[in-house]
C-alpha positions in Angstrom: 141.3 68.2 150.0 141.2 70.0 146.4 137.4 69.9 146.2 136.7 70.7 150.2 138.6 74.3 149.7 136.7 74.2 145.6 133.3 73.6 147.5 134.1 76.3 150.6 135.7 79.1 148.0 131.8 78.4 146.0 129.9 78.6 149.6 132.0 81.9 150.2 131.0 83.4 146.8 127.7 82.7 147.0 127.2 84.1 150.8 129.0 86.9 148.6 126.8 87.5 146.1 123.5 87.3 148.5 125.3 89.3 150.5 125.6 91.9 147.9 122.6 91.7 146.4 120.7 92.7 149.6 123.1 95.6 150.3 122.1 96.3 147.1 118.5 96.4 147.6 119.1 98.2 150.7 120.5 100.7 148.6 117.8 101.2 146.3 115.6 101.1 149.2 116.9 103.8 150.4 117.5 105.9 147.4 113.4 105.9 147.4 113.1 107.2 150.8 116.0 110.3 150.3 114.1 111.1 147.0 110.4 111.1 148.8 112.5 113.1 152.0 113.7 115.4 148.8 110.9 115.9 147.1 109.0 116.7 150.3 111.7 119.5 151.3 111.1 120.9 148.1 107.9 121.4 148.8 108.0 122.9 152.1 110.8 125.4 150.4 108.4 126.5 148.0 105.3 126.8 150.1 107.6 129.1 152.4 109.2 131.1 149.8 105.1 131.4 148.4 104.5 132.4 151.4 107.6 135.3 152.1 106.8 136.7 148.6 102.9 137.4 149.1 104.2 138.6 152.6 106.8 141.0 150.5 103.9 141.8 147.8 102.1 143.2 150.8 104.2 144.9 152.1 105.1 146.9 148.9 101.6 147.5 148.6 101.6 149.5 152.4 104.6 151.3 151.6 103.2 152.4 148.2 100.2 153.4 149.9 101.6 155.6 152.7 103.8 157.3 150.0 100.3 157.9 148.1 98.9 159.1 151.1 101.7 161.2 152.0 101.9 163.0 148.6 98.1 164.0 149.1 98.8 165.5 152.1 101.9 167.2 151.5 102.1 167.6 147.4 105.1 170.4 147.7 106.9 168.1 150.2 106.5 165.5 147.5 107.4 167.1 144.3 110.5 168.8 146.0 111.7 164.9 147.1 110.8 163.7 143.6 113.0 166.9 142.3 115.8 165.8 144.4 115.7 161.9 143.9 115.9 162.8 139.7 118.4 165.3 140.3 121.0 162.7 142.3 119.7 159.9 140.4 121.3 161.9 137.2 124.1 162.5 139.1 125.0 159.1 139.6 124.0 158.1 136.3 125.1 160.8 133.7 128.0 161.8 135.3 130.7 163.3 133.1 
């Protein structure tokens, strides 16, 4: 009776420990795919923030052209904006 419950308590460790070992290569399996899903993520994250800062780059570039444009146009309007803006930035900044 002894070696019936020695021999089923071995059969139930080892089912055990295959058991474990392919949750455990399930796990590993796994870890691969979430880093691939990661590192592709990243990418795409990168291509899009790429893609929002040449988007930004040209729109600076059309704002500092119609300010450009409008200073040939108007070059008193200009210089008494400029005068302003340094005059509050001052303000703000050297304030006593």
């Amino acid at each position: 009776m002894a070696t019936a419950k020695k021999q089923g308590s071995e059969a139930d460790i080892s089912v055990s420990k295959i058991e474990a070992r392919e949750a455990f290569e399930k796990l590993l399996e796994a870890k691969a795919h979430f880093r691939e899903a990661a590192r592709s993520a990243g990418l795409e994250l990168k291509e899009e923030a790429l893609d929002e800062l040449i988007k930004g780059s040209e729109k600076a570039e059309d704002i500092a052209k119609s300010i450009s444009d409008y200073a040939r146009e108007k070059p008193i309007n200009a210089l008494a904006f400029a005068f302003i803006g340094g005059y509050l930035l001052s303000q703000v900044f050297f304030k006593r």
